[in-house]
PyMOL Python script that loads the backbone (N, CA, C, O; Angstrom):
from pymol import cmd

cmd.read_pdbstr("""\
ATOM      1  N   UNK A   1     169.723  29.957 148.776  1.00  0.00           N
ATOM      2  CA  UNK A   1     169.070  31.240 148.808  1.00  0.00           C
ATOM      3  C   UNK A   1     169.914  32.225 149.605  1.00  0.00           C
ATOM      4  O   UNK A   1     170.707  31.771 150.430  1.00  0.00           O
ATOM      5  N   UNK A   2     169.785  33.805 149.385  1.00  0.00           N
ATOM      6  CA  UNK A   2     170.921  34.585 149.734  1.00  0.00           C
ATOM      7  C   UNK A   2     169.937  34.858 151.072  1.00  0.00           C
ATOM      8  O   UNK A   2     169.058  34.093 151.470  1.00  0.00           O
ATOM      9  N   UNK A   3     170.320  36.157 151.665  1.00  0.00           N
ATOM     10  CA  UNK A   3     169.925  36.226 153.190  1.00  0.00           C
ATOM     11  C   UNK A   3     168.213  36.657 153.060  1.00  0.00           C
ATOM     12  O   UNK A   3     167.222  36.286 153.690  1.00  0.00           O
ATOM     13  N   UNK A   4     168.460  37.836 151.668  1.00  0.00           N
ATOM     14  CA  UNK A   4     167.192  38.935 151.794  1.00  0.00           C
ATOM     15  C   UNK A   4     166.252  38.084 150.800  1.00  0.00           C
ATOM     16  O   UNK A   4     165.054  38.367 150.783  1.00  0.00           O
ATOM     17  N   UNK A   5     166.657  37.229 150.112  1.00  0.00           N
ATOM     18  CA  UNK A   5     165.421  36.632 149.337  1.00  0.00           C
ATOM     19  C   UNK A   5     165.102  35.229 150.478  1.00  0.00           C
ATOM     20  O   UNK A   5     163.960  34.774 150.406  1.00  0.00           O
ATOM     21  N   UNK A   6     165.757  34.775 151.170  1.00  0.00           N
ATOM     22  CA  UNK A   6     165.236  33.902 152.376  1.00  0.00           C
ATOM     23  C   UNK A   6     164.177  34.710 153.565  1.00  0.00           C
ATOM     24  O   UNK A   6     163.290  34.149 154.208  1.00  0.00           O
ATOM     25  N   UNK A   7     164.562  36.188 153.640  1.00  0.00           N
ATOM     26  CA  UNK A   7     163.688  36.944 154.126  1.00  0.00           C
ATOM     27  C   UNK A   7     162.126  36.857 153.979  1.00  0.00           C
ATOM     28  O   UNK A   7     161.244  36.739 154.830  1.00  0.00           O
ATOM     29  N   UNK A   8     162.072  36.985 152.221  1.00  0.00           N
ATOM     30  CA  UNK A   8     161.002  37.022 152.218  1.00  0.00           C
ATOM     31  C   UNK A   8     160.110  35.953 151.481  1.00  0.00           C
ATOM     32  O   UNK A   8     158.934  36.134 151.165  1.00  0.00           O
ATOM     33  N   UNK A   9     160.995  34.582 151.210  1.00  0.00           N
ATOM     34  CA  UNK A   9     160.661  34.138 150.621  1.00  0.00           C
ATOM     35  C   UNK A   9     161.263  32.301 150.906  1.00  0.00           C
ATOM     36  O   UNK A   9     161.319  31.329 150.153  1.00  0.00           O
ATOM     37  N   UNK A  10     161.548  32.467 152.046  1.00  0.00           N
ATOM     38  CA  UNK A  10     162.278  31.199 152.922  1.00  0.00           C
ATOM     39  C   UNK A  10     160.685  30.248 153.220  1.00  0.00           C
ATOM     40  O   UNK A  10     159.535  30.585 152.938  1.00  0.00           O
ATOM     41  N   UNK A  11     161.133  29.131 153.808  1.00  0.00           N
ATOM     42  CA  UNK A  11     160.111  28.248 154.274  1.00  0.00           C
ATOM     43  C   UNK A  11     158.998  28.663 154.897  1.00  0.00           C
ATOM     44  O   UNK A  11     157.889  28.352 154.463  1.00  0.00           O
ATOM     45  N   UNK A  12     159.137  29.304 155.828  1.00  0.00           N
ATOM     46  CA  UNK A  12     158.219  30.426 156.871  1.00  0.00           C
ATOM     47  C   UNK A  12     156.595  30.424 155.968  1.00  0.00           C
ATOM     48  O   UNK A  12     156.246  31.233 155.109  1.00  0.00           O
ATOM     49  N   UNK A  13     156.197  29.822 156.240  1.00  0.00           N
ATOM     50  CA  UNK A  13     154.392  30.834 155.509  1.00  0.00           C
ATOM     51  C   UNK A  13     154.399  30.060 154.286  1.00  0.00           C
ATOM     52  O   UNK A  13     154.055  30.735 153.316  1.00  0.00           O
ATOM     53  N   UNK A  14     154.640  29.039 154.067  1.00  0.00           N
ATOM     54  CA  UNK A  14     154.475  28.251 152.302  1.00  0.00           C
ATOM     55  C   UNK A  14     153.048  27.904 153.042  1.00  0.00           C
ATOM     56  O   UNK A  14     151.978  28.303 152.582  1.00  0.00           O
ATOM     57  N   UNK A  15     153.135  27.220 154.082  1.00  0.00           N
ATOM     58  CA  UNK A  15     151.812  26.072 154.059  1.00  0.00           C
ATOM     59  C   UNK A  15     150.505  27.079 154.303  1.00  0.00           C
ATOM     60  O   UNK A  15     149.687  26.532 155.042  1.00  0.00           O
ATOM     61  N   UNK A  16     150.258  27.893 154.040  1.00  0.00           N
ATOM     62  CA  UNK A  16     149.183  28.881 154.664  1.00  0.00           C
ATOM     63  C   UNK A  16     148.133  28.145 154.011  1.00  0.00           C
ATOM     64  O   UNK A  16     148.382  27.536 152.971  1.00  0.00           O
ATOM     65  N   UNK A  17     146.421  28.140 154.767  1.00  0.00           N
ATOM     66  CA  UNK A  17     145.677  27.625 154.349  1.00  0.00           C
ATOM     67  C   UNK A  17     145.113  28.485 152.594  1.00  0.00           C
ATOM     68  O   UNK A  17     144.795  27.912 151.552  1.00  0.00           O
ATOM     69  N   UNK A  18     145.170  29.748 152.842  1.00  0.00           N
ATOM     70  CA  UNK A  18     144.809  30.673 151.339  1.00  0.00           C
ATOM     71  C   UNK A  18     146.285  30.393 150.257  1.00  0.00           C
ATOM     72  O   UNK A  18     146.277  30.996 149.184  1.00  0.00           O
ATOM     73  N   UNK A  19     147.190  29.717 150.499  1.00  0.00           N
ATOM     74  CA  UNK A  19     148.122  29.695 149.826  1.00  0.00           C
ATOM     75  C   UNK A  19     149.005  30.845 149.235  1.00  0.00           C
ATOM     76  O   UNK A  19     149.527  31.058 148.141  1.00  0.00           O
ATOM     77  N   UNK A  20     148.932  31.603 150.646  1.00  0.00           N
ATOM     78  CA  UNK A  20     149.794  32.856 151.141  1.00  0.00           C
ATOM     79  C   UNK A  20     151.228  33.073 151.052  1.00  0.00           C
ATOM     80  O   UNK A  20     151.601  32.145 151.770  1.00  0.00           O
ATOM     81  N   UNK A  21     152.086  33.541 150.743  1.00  0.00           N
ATOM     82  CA  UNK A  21     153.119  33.357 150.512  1.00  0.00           C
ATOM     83  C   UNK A  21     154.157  33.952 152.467  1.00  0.00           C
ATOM     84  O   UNK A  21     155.273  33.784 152.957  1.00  0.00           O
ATOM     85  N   UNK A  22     153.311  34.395 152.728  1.00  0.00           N
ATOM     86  CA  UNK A  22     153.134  35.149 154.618  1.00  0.00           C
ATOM     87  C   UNK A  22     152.135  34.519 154.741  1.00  0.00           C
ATOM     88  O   UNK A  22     151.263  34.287 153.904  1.00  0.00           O
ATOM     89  N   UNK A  23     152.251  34.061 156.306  1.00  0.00           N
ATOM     90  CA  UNK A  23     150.565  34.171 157.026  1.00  0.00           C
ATOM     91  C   UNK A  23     150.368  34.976 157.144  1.00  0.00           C
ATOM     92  O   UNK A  23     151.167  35.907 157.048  1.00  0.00           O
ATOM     93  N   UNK A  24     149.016  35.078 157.458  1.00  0.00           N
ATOM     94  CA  UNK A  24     148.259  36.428 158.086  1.00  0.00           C
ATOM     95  C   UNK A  24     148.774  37.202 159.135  1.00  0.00           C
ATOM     96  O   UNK A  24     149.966  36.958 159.320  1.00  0.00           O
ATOM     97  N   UNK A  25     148.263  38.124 159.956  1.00  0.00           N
ATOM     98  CA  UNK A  25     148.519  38.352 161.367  1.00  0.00           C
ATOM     99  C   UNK A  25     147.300  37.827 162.502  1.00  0.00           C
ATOM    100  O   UNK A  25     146.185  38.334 162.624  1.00  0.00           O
ATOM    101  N   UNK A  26     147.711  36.977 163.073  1.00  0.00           N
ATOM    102  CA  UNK A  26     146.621  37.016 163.618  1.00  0.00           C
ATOM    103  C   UNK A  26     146.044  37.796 165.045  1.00  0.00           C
ATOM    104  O   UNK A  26     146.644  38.188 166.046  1.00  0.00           O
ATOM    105  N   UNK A  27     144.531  37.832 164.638  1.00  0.00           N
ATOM    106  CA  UNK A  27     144.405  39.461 165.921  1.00  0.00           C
ATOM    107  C   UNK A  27     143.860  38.600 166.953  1.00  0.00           C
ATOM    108  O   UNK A  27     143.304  39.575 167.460  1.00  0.00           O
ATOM    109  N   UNK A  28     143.486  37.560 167.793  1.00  0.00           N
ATOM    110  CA  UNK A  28     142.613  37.108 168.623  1.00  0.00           C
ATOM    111  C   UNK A  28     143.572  36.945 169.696  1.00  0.00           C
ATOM    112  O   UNK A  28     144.779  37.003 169.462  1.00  0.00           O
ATOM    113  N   UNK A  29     143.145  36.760 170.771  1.00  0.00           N
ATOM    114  CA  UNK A  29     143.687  36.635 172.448  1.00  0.00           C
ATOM    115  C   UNK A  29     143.267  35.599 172.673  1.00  0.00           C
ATOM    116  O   UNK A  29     143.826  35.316 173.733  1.00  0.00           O
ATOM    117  N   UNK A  30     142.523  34.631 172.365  1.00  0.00           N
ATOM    118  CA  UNK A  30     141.967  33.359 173.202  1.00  0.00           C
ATOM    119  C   UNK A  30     142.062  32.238 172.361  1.00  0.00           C
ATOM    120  O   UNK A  30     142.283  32.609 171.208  1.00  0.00           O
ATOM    121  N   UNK A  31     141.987  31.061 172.465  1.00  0.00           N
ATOM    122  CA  UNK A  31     141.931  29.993 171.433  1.00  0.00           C
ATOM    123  C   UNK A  31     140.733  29.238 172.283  1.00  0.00           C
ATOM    124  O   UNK A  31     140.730  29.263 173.513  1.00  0.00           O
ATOM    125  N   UNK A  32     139.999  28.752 171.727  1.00  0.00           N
ATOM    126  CA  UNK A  32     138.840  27.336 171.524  1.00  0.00           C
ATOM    127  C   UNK A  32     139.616  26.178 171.845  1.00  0.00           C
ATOM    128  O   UNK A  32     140.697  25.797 171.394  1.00  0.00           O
ATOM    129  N   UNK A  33     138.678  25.580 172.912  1.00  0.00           N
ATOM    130  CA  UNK A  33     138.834  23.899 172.151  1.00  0.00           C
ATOM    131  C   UNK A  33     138.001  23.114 173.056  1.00  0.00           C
ATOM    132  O   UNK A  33     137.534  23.392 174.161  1.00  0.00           O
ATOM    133  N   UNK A  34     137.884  21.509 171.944  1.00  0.00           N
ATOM    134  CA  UNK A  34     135.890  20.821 172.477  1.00  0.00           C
ATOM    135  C   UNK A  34     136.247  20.673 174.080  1.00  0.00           C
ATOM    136  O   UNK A  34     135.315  20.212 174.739  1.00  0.00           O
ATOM    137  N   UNK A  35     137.296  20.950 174.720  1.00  0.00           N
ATOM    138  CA  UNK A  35     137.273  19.717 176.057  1.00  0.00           C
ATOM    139  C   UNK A  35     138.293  20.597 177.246  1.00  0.00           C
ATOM    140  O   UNK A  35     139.424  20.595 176.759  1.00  0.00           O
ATOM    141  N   UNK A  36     138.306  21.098 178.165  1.00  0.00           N
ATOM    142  CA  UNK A  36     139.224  21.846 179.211  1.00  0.00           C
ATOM    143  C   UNK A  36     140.525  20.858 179.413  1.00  0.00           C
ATOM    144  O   UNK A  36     141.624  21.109 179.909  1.00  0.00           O
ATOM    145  N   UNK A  37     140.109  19.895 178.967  1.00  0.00           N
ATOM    146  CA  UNK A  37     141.742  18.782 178.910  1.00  0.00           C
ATOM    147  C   UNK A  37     142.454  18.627 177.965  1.00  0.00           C
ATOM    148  O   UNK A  37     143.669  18.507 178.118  1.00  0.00           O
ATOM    149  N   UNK A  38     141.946  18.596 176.915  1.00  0.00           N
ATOM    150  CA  UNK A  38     142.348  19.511 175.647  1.00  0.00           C
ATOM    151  C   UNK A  38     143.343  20.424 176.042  1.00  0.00           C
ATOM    152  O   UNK A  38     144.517  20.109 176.240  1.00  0.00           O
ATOM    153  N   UNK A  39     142.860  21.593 176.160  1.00  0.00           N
ATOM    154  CA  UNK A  39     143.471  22.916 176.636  1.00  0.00           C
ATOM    155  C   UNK A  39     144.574  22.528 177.616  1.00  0.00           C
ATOM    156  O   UNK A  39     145.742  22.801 177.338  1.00  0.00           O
ATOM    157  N   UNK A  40     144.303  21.999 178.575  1.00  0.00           N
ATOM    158  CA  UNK A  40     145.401  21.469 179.966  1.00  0.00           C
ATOM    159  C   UNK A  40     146.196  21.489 178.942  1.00  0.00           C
ATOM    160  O   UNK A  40     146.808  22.532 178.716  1.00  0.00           O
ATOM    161  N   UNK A  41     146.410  20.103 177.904  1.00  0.00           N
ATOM    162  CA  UNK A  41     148.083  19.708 177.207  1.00  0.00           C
ATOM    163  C   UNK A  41     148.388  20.636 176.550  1.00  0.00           C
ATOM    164  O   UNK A  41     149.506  20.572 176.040  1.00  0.00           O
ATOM    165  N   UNK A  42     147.574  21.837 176.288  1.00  0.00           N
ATOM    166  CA  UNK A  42     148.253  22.880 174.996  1.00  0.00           C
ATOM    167  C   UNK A  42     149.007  23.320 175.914  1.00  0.00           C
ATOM    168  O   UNK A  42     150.202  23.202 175.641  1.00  0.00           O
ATOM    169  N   UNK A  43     148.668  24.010 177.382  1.00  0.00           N
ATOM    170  CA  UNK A  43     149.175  25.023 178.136  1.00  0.00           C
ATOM    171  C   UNK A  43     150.323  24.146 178.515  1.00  0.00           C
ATOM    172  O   UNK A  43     151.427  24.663 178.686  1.00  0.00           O
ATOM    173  N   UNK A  44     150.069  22.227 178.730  1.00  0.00           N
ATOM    174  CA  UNK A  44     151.603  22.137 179.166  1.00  0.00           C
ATOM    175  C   UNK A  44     152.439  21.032 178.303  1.00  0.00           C
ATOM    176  O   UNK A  44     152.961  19.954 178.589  1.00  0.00           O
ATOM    177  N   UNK A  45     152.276  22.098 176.668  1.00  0.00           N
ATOM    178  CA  UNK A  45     153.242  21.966 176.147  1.00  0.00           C
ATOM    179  C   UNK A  45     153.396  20.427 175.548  1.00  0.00           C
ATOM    180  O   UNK A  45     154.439  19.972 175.079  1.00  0.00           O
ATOM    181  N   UNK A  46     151.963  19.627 175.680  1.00  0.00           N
ATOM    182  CA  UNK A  46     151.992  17.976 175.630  1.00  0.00           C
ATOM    183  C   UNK A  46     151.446  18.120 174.292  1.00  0.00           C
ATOM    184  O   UNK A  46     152.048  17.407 173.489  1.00  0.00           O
ATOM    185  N   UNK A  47     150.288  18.963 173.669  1.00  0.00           N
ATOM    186  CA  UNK A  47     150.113  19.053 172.151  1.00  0.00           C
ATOM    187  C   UNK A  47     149.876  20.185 171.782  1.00  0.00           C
ATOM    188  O   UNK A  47     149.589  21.122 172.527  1.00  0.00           O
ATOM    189  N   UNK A  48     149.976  20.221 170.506  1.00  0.00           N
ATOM    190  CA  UNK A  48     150.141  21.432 169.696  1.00  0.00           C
ATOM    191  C   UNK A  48     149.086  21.807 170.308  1.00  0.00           C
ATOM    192  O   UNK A  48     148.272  21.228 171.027  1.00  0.00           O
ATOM    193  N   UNK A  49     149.292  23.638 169.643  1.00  0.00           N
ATOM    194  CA  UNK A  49     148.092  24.381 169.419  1.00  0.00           C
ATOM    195  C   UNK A  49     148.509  25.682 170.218  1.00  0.00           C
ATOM    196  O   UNK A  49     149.699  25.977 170.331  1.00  0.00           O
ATOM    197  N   UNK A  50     147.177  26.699 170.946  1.00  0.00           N
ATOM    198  CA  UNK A  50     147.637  28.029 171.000  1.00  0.00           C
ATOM    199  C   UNK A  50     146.563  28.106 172.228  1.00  0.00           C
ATOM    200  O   UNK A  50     145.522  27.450 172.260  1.00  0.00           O
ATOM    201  N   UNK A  51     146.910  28.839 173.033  1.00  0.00           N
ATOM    202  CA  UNK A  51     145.830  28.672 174.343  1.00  0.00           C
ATOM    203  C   UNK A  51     145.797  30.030 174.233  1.00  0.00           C
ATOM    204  O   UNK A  51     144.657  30.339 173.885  1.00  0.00           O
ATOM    205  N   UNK A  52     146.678  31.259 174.391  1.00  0.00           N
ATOM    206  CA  UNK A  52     146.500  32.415 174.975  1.00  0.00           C
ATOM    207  C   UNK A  52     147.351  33.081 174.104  1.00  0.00           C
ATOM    208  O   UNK A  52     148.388  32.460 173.870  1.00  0.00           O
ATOM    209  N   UNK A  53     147.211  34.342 173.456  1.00  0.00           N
ATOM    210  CA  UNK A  53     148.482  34.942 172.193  1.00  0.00           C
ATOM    211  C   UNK A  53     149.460  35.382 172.960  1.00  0.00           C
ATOM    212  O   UNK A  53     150.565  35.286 172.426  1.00  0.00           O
ATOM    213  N   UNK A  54     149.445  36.086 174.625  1.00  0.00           N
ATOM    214  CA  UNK A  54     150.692  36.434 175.019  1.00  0.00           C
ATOM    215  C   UNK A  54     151.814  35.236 175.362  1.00  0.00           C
ATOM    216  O   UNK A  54     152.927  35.442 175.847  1.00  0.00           O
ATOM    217  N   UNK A  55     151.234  33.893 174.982  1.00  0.00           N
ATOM    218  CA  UNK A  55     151.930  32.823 175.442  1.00  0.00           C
ATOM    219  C   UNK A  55     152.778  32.794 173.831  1.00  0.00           C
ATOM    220  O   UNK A  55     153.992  32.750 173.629  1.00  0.00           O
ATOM    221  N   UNK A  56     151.779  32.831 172.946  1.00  0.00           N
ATOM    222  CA  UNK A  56     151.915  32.368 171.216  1.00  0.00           C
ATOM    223  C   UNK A  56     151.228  32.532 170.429  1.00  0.00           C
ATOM    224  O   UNK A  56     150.270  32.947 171.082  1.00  0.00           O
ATOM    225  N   UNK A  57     150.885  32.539 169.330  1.00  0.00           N
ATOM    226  CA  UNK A  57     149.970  32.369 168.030  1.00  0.00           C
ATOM    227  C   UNK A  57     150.025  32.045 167.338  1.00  0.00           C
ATOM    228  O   UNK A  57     151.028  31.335 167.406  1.00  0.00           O
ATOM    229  N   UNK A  58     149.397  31.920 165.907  1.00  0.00           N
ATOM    230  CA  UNK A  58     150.193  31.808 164.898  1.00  0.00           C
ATOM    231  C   UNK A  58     151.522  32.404 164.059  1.00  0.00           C
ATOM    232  O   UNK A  58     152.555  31.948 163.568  1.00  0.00           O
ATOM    233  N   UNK A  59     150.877  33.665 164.193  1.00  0.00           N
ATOM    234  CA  UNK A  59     151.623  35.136 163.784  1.00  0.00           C
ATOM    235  C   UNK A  59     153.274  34.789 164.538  1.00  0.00           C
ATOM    236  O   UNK A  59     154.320  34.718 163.892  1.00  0.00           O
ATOM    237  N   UNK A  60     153.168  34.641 165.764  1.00  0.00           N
ATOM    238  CA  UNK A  60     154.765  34.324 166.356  1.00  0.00           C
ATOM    239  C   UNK A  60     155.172  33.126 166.334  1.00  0.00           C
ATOM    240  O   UNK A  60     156.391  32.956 166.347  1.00  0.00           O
ATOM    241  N   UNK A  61     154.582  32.352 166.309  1.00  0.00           N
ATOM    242  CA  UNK A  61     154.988  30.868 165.408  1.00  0.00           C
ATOM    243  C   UNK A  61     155.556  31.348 164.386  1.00  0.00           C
ATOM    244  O   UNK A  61     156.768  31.498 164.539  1.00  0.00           O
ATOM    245  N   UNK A  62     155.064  31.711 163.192  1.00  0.00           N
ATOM    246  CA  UNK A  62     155.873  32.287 161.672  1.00  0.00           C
ATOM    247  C   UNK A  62     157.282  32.498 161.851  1.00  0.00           C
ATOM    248  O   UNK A  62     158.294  31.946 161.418  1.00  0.00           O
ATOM    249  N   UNK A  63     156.970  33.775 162.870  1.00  0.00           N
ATOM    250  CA  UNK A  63     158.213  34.669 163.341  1.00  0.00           C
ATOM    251  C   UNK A  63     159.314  33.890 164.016  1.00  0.00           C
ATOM    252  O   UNK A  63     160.466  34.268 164.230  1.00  0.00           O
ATOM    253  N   UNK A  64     158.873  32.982 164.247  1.00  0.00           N
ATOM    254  CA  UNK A  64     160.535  31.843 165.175  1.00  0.00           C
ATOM    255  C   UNK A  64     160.575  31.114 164.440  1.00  0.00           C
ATOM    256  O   UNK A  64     161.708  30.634 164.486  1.00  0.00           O
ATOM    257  N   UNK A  65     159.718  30.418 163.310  1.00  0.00           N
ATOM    258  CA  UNK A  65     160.305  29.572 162.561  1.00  0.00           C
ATOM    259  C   UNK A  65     160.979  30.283 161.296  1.00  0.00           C
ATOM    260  O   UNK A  65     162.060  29.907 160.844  1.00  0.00           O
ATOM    261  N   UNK A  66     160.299  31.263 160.808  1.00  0.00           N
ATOM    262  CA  UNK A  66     161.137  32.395 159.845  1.00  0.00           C
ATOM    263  C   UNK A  66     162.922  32.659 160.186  1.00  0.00           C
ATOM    264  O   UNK A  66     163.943  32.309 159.595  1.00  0.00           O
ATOM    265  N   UNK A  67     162.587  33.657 161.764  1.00  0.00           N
ATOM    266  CA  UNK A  67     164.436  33.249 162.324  1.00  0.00           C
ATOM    267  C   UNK A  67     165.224  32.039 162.293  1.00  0.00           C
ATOM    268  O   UNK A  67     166.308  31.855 161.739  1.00  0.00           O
ATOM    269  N   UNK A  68     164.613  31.350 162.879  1.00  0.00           N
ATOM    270  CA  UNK A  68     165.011  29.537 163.089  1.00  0.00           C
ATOM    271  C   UNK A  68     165.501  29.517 161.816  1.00  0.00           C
ATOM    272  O   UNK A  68     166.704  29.742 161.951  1.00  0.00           O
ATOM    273  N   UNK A  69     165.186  29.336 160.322  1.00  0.00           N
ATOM    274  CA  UNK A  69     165.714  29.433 159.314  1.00  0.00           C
ATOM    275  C   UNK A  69     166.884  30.529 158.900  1.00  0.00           C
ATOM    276  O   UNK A  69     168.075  30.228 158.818  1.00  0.00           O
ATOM    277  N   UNK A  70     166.413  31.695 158.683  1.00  0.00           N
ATOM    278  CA  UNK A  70     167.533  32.644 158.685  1.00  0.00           C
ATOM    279  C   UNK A  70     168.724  32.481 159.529  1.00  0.00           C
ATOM    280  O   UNK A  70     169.808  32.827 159.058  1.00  0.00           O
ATOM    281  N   UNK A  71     168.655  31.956 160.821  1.00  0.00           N
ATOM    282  CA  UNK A  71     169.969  31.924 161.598  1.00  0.00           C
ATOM    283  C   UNK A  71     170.500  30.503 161.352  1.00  0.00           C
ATOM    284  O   UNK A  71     171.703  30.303 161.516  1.00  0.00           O
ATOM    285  N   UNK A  72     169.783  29.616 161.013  1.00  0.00           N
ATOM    286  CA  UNK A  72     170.175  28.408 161.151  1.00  0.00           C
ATOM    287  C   UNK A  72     170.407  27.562 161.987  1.00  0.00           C
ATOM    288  O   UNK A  72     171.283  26.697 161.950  1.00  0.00           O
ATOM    289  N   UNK A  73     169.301  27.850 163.136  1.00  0.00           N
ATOM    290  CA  UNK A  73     169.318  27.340 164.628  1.00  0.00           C
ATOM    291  C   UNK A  73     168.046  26.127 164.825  1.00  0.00           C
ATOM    292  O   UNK A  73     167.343  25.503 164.030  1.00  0.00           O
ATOM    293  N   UNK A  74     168.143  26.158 165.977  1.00  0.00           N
ATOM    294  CA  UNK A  74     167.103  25.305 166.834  1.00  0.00           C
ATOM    295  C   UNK A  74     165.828  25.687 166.806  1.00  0.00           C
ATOM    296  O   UNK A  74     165.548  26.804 167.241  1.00  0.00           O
ATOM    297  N   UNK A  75     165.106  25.082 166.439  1.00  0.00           N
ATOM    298  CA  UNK A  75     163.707  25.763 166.820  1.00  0.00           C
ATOM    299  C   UNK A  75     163.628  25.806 168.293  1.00  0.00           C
ATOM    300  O   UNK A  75     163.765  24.768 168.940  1.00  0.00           O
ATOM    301  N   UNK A  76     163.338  27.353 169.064  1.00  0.00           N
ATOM    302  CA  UNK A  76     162.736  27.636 170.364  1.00  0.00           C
ATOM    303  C   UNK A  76     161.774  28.481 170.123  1.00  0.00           C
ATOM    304  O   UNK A  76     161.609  29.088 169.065  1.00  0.00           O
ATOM    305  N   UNK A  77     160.857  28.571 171.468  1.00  0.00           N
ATOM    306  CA  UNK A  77     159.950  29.183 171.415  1.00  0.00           C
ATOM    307  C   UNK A  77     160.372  30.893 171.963  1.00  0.00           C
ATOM    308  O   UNK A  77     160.920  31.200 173.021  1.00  0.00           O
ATOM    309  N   UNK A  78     159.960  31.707 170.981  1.00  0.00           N
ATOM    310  CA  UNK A  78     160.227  33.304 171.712  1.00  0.00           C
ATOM    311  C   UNK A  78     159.214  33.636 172.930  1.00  0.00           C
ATOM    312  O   UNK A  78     158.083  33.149 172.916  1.00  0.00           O
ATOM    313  N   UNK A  79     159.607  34.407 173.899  1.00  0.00           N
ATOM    314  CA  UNK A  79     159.036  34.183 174.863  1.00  0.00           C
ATOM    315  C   UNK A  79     158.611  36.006 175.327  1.00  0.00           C
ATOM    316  O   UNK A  79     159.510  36.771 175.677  1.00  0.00           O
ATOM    317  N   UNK A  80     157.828  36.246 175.283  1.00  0.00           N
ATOM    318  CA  UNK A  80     157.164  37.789 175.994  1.00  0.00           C
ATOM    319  C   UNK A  80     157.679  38.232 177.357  1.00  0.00           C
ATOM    320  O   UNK A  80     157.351  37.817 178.468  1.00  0.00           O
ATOM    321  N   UNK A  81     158.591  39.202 177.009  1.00  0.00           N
ATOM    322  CA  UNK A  81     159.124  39.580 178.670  1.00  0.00           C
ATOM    323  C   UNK A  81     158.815  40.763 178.835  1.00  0.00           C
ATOM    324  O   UNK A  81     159.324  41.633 178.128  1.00  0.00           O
ATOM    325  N   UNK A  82     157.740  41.110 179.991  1.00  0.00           N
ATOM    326  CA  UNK A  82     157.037  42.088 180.318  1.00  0.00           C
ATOM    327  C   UNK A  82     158.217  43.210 180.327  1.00  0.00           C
ATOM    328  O   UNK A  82     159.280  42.930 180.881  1.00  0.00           O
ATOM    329  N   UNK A  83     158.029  44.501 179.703  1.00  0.00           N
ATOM    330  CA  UNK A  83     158.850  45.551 180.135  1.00  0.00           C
ATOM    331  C   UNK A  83     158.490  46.692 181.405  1.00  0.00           C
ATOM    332  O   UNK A  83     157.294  46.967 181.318  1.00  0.00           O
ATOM    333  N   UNK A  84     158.883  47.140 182.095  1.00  0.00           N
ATOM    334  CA  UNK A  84     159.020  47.604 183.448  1.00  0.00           C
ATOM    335  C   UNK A  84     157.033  48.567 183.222  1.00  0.00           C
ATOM    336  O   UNK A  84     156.094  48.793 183.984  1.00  0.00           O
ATOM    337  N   UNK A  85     157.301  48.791 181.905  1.00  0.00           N
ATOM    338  CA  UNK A  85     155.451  49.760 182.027  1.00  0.00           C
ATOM    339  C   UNK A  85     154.786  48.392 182.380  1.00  0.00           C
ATOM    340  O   UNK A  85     154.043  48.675 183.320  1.00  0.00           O
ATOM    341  N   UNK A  86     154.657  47.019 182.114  1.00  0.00           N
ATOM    342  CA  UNK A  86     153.543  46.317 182.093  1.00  0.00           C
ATOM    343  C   UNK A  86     153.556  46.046 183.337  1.00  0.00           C
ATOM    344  O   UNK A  86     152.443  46.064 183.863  1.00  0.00           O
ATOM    345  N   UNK A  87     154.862  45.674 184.330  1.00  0.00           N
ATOM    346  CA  UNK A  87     154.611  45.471 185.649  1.00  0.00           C
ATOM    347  C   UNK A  87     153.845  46.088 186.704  1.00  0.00           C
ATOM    348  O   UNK A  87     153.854  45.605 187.837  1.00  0.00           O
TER     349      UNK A  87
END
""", "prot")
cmd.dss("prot")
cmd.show_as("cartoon", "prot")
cmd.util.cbc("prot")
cmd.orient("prot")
């Protein structure tokens, strides 16, 4: 696949539950779950999932595995670096 049809049409977003060709965006700030220990391993990184959107979401999940493909790298996680207004 060339660069701009991997753009929009690379691995990124096949598995969507509506059979989306993109995920959605997703709008929520908080994630659920049955048990506060649960949550403990999301926040440290021991199992999947999404605790807080400025940490991750789905929506930026997409977005690093979308690059991750286009560049042909490592999967890492992108990381939110406050700019001098948020401090």
């Amino acid at each position: 696949m060339k660069f701009n049809t991997k753009i929009l049409h690379g691995k990124a977003g096949r598995n969507t539950p509506d059979g989306g060709t993109l995920p959605g965006i997703s709008q929520v700030s908080a994630f659920s779950y049955d048990s506060a220990e649960h949550l403990e391993k999301v926040f440290g990184n021991k199992a999947p999932g999404f605790a807080y959107t400025r940490i991750g979401n789905p929506t930026v999940a997409a977005f690093e595995q979308r690059i991750n493909e286009l560049e042909g790298g490592v999967p890492v996680p992108l990381e939110w670096q406050p700019s001098p207004q948020h401090c």
